[in-house]
Every structure is written in structure tokens, then in C-alpha cells.
N, C-alpha and C positions, 0 to 999 in steps of 0.2 A: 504494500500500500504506500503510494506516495506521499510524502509527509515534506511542507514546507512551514517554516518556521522562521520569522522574523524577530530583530531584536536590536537595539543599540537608539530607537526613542528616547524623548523626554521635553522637556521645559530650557528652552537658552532664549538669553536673550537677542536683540536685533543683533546681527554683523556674527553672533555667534557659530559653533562648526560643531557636526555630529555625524558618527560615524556608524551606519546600519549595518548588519550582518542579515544574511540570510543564509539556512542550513537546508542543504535540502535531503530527502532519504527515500529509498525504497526504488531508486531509480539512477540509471548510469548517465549521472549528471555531464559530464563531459561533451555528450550528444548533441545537449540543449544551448540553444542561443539565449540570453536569462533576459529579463527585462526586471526592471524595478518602478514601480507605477503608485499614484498616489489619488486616495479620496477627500474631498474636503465638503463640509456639512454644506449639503442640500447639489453638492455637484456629483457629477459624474466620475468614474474612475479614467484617469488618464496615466498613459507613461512619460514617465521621467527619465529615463534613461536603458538602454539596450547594449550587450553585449555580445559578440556573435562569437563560435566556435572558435576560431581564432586571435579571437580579443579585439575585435574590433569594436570600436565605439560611437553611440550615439546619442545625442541628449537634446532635449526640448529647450525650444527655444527659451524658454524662462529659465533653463536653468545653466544652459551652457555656459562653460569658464567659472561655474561655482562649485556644480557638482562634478563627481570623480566617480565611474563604476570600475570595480575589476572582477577579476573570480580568480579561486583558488579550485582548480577541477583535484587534486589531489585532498582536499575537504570539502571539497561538496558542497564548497559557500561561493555566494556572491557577495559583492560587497557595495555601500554608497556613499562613499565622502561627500558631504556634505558641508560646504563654506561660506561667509556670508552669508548667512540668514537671511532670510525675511519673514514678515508675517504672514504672508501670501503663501508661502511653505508649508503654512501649518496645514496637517491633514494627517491621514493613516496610512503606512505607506506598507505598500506588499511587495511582493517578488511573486515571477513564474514565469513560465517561455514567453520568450520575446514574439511569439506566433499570435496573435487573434484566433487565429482558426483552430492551435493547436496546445492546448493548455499540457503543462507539465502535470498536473496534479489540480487537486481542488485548490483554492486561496485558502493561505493561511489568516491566522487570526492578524495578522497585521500588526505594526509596531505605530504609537501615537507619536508624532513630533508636532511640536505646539512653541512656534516664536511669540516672541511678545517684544514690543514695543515700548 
């Protein structure tokens, strides 16, 4: 059973940096292109950044030049650097393939990140 799991939320202030983890299990993550994607109250889920099998990268416009994705395929994490802050950042932020059409797993419970001002 695939099991994704988010972690490394919290409370910073403006300009602030945080650094998410995501773990993934049950499945030969190395395969997967990851994405890391985010919700915020009363919006829709979008991504925030994508990583493909060879580490290539890509990030939404709102956040390019802030944030940082990598992955560790020998831990079965993906990762989101996260710099300068904003408020507009705040949201629940999840991991799972970079696919629309091809999910790795169910969404995990998601990690909170909440800037303030």
C-alpha cells in the first residue's frame, strides 16, 4: 500500500524559510516524477513545484527563485526548500507524482505552513 507522508510545517514569520520533507512507501519511488503542490482555504489544490526522474526542475511562477525541490530516491523522500516567505504561502502543502492523470498513491495528510505578517 502506498503511503505518502508529509512533514517539516509550521508558523515563520514574513521573509522567513522552511524546509518540507516528504517520505514516500510501498512503492519504487525512483520511477516517479514527485511534485509538491499546495491548498489554501477556500482554493483549489495547485502545484508548486515538480521534479522529474532525473532531477529536473520546475516551479510556479509564484514561487520561483524562492523555493528549492530535490529528492533523495535512495530515501524515498522528496524534499521543498522553502525561502522568503510570504503570506500568500500559507496553505497545506502535499507531495505525489508530478502526473495529473497518474497519482502515486492517495494524498497524504498534508503538512500546515502558515506565514504571518
Amino acid at each position: 500500500q502506498v503511503r505518502l507522508v508529509e512533514s517539516g510545517g509550521g508558523l515563520v514569520q514574513l521573509g522567513g524559510s522552511l524546509r518540507l520533507s516528504c517520505a514516500a512507501s510501498g512503492t519504487i519511488f525512483s520511477v516517479w516524477a514527485m511534485g509538491w503542490y499546495r491548498q489554501a482555504p477556500g482554493k483549489q489544490r495547485e502545484v508548486v513545484a515538480t521534479i522529474s526522474i532525473r532531477g529536473i526542475t520546475d516551479y510556479a511562477d509564484s514561487v520561483r527563485g524562492r523555493f528549492t525541490i530535490s529528492r533523495d530516491n535512495a530515501k524515498n523522500a522528496v524534499y521543498l526548500q522553502m525561502n522568503n516567505l510570504k503570506p500568500e504561502d500559507t496553505a497545506v502543502y502535499y507531495c505525489n507524482s508530478a502526473r495529473a492523470d497518474l497519482r502515486i498513491g492517495p494524498w497524504g495528510q498534508g503538512t500546515q505552513v502558515t506565514v504571518s505578517s
